[in-house]
C-alpha positions in Angstrom: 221.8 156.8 225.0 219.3 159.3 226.4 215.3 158.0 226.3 214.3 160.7 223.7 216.9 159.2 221.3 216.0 155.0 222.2 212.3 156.2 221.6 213.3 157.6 218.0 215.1 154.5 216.9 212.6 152.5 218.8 209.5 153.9 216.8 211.6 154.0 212.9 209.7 150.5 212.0 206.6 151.8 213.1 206.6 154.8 211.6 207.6 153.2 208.3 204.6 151.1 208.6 202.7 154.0 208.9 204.4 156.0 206.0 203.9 152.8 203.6 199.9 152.4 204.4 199.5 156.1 204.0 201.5 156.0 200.9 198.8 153.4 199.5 196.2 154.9 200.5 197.2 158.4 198.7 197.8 155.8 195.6 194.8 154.2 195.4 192.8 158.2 196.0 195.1 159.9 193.4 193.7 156.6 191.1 190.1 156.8 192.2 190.0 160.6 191.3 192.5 160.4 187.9 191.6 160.8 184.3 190.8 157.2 184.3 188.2 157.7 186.3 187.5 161.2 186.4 184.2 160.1 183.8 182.1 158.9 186.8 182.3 161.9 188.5 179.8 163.7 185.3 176.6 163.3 185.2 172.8 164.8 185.3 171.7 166.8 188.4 168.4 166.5 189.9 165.8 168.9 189.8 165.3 169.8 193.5 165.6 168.9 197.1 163.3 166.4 198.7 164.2 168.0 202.2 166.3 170.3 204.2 167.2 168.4 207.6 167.5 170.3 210.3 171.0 172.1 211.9 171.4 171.7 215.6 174.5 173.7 216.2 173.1 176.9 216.8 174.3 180.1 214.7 175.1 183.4 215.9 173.9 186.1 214.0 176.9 188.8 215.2 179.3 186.2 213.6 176.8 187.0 210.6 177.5 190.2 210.4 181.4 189.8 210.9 181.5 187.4 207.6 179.1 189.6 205.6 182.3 192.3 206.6 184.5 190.3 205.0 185.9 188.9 208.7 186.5 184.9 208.9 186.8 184.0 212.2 187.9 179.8 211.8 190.3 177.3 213.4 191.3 180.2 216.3 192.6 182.5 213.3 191.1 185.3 212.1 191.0 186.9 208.3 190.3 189.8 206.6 189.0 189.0 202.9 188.8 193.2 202.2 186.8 192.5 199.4 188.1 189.3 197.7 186.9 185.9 198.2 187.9 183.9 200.5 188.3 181.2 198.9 191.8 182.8 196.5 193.4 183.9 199.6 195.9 182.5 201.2 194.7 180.6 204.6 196.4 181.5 207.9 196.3 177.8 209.0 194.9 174.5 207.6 192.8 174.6 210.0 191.5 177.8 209.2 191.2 176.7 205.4 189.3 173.6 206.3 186.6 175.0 208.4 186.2 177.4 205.4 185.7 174.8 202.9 183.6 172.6 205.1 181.0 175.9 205.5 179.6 174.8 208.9 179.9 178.9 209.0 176.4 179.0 207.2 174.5 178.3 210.6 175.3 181.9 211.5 174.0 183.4 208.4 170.7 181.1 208.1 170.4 182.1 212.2 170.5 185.8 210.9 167.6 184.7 208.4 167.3 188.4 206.4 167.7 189.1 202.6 171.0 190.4 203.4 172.2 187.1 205.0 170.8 184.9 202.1 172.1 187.1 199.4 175.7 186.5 201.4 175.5 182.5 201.5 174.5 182.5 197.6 177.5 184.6 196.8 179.9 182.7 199.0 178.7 179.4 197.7 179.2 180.7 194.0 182.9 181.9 194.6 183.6 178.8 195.8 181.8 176.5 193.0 183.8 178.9 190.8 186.9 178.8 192.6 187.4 175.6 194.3 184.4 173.5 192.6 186.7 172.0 189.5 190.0 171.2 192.0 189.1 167.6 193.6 193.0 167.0 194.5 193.2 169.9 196.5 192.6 170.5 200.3 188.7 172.0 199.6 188.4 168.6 198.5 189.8 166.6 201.4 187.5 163.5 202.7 185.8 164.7 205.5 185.7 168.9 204.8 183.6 167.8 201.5 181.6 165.5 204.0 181.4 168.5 206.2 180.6 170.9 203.0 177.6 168.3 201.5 176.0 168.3 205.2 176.5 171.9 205.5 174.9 172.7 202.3 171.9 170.3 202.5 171.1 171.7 206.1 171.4 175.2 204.8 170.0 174.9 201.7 166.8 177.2 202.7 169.3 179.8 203.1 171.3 179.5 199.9 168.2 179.0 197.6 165.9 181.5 199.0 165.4 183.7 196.4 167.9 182.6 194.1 167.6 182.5 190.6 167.2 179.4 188.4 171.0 179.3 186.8 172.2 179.4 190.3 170.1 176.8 191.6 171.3 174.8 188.9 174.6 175.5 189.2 174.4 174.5 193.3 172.3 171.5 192.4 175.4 170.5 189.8 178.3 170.9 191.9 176.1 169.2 195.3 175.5 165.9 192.6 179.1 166.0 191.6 180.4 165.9 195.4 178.2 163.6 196.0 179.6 161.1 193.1 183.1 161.9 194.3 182.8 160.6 197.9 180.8 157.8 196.6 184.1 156.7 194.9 186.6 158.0 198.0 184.8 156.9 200.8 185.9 153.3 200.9 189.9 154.5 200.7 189.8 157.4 203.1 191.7 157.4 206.1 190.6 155.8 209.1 188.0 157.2 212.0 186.2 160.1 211.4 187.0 161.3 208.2 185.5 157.5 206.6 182.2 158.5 209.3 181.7 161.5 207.9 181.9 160.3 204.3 179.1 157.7 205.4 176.8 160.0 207.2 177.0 162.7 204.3 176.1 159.9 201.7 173.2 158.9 203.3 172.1 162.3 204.0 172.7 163.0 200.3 170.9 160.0 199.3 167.8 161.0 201.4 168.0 165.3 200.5 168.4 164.6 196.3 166.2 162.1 194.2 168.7 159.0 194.5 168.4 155.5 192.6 166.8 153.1 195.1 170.6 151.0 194.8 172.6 153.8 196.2 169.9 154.7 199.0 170.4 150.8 200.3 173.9 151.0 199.8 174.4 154.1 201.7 172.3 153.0 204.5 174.1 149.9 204.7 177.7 151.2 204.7 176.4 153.6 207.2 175.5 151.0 209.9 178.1 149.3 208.9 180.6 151.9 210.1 178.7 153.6 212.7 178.9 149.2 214.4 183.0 149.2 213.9 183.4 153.0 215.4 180.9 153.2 218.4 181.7 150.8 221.3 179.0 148.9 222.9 179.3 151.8 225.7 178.6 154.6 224.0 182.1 155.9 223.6 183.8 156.0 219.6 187.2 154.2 218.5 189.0 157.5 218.6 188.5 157.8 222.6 187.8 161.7 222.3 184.7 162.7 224.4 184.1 165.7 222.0 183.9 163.2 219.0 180.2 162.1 220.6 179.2 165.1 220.6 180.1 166.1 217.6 178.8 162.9 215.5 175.4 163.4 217.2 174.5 166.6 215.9 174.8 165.1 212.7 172.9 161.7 213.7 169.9 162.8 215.3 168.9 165.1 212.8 169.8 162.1 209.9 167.8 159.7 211.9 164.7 162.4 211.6 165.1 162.4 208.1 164.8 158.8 207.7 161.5 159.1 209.6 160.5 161.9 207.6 161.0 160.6 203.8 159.0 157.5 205.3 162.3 155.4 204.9 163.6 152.3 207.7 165.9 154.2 209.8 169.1 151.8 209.5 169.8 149.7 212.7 173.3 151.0 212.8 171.9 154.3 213.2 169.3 153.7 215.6 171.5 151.5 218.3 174.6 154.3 218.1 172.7 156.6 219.0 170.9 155.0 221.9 174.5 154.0 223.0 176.0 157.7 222.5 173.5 160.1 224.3 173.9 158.4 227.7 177.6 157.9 227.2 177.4 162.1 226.5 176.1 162.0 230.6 178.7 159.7 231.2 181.6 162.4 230.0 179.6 165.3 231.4 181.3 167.0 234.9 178.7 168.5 237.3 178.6 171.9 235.9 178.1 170.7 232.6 181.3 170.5 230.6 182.7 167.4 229.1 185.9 165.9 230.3 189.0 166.4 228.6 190.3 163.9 227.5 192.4 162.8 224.1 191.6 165.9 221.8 188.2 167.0 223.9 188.4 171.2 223.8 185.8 173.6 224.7 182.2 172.2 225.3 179.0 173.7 222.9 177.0 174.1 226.0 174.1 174.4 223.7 174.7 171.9 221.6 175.2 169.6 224.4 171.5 170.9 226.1 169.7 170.3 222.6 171.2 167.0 222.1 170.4 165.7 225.7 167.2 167.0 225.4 167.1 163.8 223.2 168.2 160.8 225.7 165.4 159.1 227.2 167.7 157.1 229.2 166.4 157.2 233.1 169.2 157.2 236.3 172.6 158.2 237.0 174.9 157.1 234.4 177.2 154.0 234.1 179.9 153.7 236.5 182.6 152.9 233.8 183.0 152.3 229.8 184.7 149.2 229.3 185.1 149.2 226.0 186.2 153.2 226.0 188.8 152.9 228.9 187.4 154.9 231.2 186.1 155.6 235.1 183.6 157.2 236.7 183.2 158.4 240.6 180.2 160.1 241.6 178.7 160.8 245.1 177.4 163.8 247.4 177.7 166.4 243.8 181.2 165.1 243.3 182.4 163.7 239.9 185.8 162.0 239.0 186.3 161.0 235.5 189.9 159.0 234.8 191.4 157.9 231.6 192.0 154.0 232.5 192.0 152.6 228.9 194.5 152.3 226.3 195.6 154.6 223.6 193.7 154.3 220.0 195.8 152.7 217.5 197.9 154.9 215.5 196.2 155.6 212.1 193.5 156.7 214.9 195.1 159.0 216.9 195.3 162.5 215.2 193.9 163.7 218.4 194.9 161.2 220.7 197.0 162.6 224.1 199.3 161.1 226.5 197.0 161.5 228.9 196.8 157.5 230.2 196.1 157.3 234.3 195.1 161.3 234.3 191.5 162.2 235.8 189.4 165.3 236.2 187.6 166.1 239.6 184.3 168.2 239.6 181.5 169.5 242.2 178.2 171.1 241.4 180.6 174.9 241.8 182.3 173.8 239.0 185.6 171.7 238.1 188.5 171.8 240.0 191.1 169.6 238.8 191.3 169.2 235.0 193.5 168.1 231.9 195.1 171.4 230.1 192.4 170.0 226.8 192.8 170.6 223.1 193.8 174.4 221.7 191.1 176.4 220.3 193.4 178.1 218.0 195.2 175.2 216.2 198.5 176.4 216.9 201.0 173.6 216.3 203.6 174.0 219.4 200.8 174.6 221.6 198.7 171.4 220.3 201.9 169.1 220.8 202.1 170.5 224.2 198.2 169.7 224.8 199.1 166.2 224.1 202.0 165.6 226.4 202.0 163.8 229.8 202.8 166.9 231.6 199.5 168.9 230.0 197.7 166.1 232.3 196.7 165.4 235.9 198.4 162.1 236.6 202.5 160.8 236.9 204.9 161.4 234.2 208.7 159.8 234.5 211.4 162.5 233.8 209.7 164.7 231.7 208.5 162.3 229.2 205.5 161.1 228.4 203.7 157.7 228.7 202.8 157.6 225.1 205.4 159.1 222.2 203.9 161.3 219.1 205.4 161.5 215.4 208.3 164.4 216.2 208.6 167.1 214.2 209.7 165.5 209.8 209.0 164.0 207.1 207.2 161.5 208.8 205.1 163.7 210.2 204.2 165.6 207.8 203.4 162.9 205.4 201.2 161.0 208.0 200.4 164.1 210.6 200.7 163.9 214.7 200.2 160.1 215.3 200.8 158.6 218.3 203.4 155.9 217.5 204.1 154.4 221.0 202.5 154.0 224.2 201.4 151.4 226.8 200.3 148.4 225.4 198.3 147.3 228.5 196.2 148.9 230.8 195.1 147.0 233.9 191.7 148.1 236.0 189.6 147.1 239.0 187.1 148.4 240.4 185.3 148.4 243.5 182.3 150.5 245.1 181.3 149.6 249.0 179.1 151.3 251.7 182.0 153.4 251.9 182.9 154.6 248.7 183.8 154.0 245.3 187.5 153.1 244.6 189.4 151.9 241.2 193.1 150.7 241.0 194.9 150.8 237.7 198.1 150.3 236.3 199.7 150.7 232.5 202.8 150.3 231.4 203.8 153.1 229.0 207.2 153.8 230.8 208.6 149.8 231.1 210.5 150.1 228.0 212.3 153.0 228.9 212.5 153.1 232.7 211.6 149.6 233.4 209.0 151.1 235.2 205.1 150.5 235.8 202.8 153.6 237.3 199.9 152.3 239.2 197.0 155.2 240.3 194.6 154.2 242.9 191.8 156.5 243.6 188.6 156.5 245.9 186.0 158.8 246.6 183.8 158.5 249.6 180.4 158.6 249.8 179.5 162.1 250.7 181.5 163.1 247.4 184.1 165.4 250.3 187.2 163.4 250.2 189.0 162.2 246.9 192.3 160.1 248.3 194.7 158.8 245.8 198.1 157.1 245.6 200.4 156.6 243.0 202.9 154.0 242.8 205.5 153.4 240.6 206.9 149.6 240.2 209.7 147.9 238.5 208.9 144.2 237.6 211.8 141.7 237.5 214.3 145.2 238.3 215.5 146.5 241.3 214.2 149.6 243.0 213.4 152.4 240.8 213.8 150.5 237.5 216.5 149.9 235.3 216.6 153.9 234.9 216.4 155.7 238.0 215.1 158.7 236.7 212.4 161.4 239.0 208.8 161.9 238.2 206.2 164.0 239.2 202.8 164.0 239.9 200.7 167.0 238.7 197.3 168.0 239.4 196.5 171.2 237.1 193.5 173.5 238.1 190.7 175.0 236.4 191.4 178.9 236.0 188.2 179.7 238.2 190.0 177.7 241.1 191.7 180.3 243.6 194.9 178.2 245.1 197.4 179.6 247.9 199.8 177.6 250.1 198.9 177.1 253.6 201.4 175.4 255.5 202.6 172.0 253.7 199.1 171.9 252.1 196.9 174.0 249.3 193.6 175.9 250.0 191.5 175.9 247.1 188.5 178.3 246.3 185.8 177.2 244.4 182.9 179.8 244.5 182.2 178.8 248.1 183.7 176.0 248.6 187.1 175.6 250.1 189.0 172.7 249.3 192.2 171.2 251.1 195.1 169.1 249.4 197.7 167.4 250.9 200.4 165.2 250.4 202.8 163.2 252.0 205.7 164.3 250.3 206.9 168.1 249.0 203.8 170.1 247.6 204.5 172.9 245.3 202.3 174.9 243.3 203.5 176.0 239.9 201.8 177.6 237.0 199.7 175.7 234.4 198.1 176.6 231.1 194.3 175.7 229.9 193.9 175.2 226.5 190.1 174.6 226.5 188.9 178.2 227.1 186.5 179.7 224.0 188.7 183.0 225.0 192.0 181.0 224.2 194.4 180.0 225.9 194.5 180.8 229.6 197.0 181.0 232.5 196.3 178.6 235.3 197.7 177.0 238.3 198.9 173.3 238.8 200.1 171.4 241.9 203.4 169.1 241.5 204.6 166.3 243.9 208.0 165.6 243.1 208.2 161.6 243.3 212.0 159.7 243.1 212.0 156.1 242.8 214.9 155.2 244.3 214.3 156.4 247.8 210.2 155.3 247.7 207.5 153.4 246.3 204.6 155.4 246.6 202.9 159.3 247.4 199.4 159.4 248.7 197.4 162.5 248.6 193.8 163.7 249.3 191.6 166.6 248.4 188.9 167.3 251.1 186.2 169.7 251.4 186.1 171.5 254.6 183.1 173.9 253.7 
């Protein structure tokens, strides 16, 4: 019976698990948002805004001006409205209709700030009040895209209302109250992570922005810390384990936190500790030429973002060595950074994003990065995301091709409860130690013992002028006999950034790095093949990797270095 097959039978009580908690869940939304219930949803709508928070992803007003042309450029797709709203046509991609819905667009038309640009946001928000308002089972009115949608409007409300007349301001103050009502009846049954987050944060931005019953403000606030205390580890990093997820949750928190301050309200405790924990654990995941590591479902980096948000962290030093609670490692010496996944994967129902990507690291010098993980798709193309996620997308060992941690495949399981990860190593062991010499980490997990009866242990050091990174990968089989109970190759792959120049030079690889020159070597066969990198803002690009081909059966171990020589 071949591993692929095992793994399927393997995983069927899982996956049933899964289905039968999803399958509740949809119950008890489809009840919460039913005629029964449908009443609580009504109601009066208050007169005005109390405040506009601020937006700190920055707009671009050329994007403006491709939306006021009818152009929608979301989720790596691009439509053509030619006229008709948006919002009756059919969507290229979910992805692609959810960004739409959530309208995080209007920060390029309130960046653009002219009549023309206002006049645009009020007609887009009517269509879709008249189009999509009444519909609260459909996708526009999915968990976190409405969480999205009330954050985007309150933030952009200068922009909408400016100028507008007094039955539209009605009508937007209306269907804002009625959202609001909505998610305060969802929120507590929708699905795990960020989507529950996001109905949190919105609430209690919608409780601050619209005159709101002095019950509803405490309650918001207090399911907000609550959440933000079960989701955001003691070291900064969030239950998902997706370096991008920080990021994005802070540009939401810092400017909620300011409103607090600004309506003269207690700003929650939750609130105020994850953020303190968040912005250095931002510096943690942040490679010397700026960029965050990719890891589990990270992408491309909002350098500006990023800059405004640090702008924010008053935290003093070099930052932490290693998140415990996150699973993860950091080297750092001489301009050199090396950032390795070391932690477990997130439970299922919180791994949408989640990749096999378990022992891989990233390697970076003040020229730029070097050795990276292929990262999350711009363009949510499905085949290219499920590649993004495997093993093999990663710089670290994969066994015959598969990976250390298996995703839903391709059915009715998947597309009932989406691209879960539904098996994977189950421990993760890590030590660490930094001397006069160096800084050094061992660790082992134990994602292939099922299969292969085998255990892949990565040790990795960095010395302390930041030019030498030496590793050595092991791969060990417990109670077995030599190469496990399958003897089955692996290799080890090391992919490169696209900027990196790479050539064969003998039995080792020169790499290029602006001007640097970097040497890898191995004591086994070295082979450079090409790669792929997902997390380009162009798309998808064509890279290079290095692969060591590693058998079991004939050895225990492959060292390999990567030194500087100018």
């Amino acid at each position: 019976m071949g591993a692929g097959v095992a793994g399927d039978l393997a995983d069927a009580p899982r996956l049933a698990g899964l289905v039968l908690s999803e399958a509740v869940r949809r119950a008890r939304r489809r009840l919460a948002i039913g005629p029964l219930h449908r009443w609580r949803f009504s109601g009066t709508a208050p007169e005005r805004l109390l405040v506009t928070p601020p937006d700190l992803r920055k707009g671009d007003s050329h994007i403006a001006a491709d939306i006021y042309a009818g152009r929608f450029h979301l989720g790596g797709e691009v439509l053509e409205t030619e006229g008709r709203s948006p919002f009756l046509l059919k969507a290229p991609s979910p992805a692609w209709q959810a960004e739409l819905h959530a309208f995080g667009w209007l920060r390029h038309l309130s960046e653009a700030d002219d009549p023309l640009a206002r006049s645009n946001a009020r007609a887009l928000v009517s269509d879709w009040i008249r189009c999509a308002g009444p519909s609260l089972g459909a996708r526009s009115h999915g968990v976190e895209v409405t969480s999205r949608r009330i954050v985007a409007w309150l933030s952009h409300a200068g922009t909408i209302l400016g100028e507008a007349d007094y039955p539209f301001y009605r009508r937007f103050m209306r269907s804002l109250a009625r959202q609001l009502r909505y998610l305060r009846s969802v929120a507590s049954e929708a699905p795990d992570g960020p989507p529950r987050l996001r109905a949190r944060i919105a609430l209690a931005y919608g409780s601050l922005c619209m005159p709101t019953p002095i019950k509803h403000m405490k309650n918001a606030a207090r399911h907000l810390s609550d959440e933000l205390d079960r989701q955001v580890f003691a070291d900064g990093t969030v239950i998902t384990r997706n370096p991008a997820a920080i990021l994005d949750l802070l540009a939401d928190l810092l400017p909620l936190r300011q409103t607090f301050v600004e309506q003269s309200q207690p700003v929650p405790r939750g609130l105020f500790t994850a953020i303190d924990r968040m912005l250095p654990a931002l510096r943690f995941f942040r490679h010397a030429d700026g960029a965050l590591a990719l890891f589990n479902g990270a992408g491309v980096t909002e350098a500006h973002l990023l800059a405004a948000l640090l702008r924010h962290d008053e935290t003093l030093g070099e930052p932490i060595s290693q998140a415990r609670q996150g699973g993860y490692q950091r080297l750092a010496a001489g301009g050199t950074v090396v950032l390795a996944d070391t932690g477990l994967p997130p439970p299922s129902a919180l791994s949408a994003d989640a990749h096999a990507g378990t022992l891989s690291f990233e390697l970076s010098t003040m020229a730029g990065r070097l050795v990276v993980n292929c990262g999350a798709p711009t363009r949510r193309d499905i085949e290219w995301r499920r590649l993004s996620r495997t093993t093999a997308a990663h710089s670290t060992l994969a066994v015959a091709d598969q990976s250390s941690s298996r995703v839903t495949q391709p059915g009715l399981a998947e597309r009932f409860i989406g691209s879960t990860l539904v098996a994977g190593p189950t421990r993760v062991a890590v030590s660490r130690e930094d001397s006069d010499d160096g800084q050094r980490f061992i660790a082992a997990h134990d994602g292939y013992m099922k299969r292969f009866g085998l255990v892949h242990e990565r040790q990795l050091f960095l010395s302390r002028d930041g030019r030498l990174v030496e590793g050595t990968d092991r791969l060990t089989s417990p109670g077995h006999r030599a190469g496990g109970r399958h003897p089955e190759p692996a290799s080890i792959r090391f992919h490169l950034h696209p900027a990196v120049a790479a050539a064969t030079v003998g039995d080792a690889v020169e790499l290029v790095l602006k001007r640097e020159v970097w040497r890898f070597e191995a004591d086994t066969t070295v082979m450079l093949e090409d790669s792929i990198f997902f997390a380009d803002s162009a798309g998808a690009r064509r890279t290079l990797q290095i692969v060591l081909p590693f058998d079991p059966r004939h050895r225990d171990d492959v060292s390999w270095r990567f030194e500087r020589l100018r």
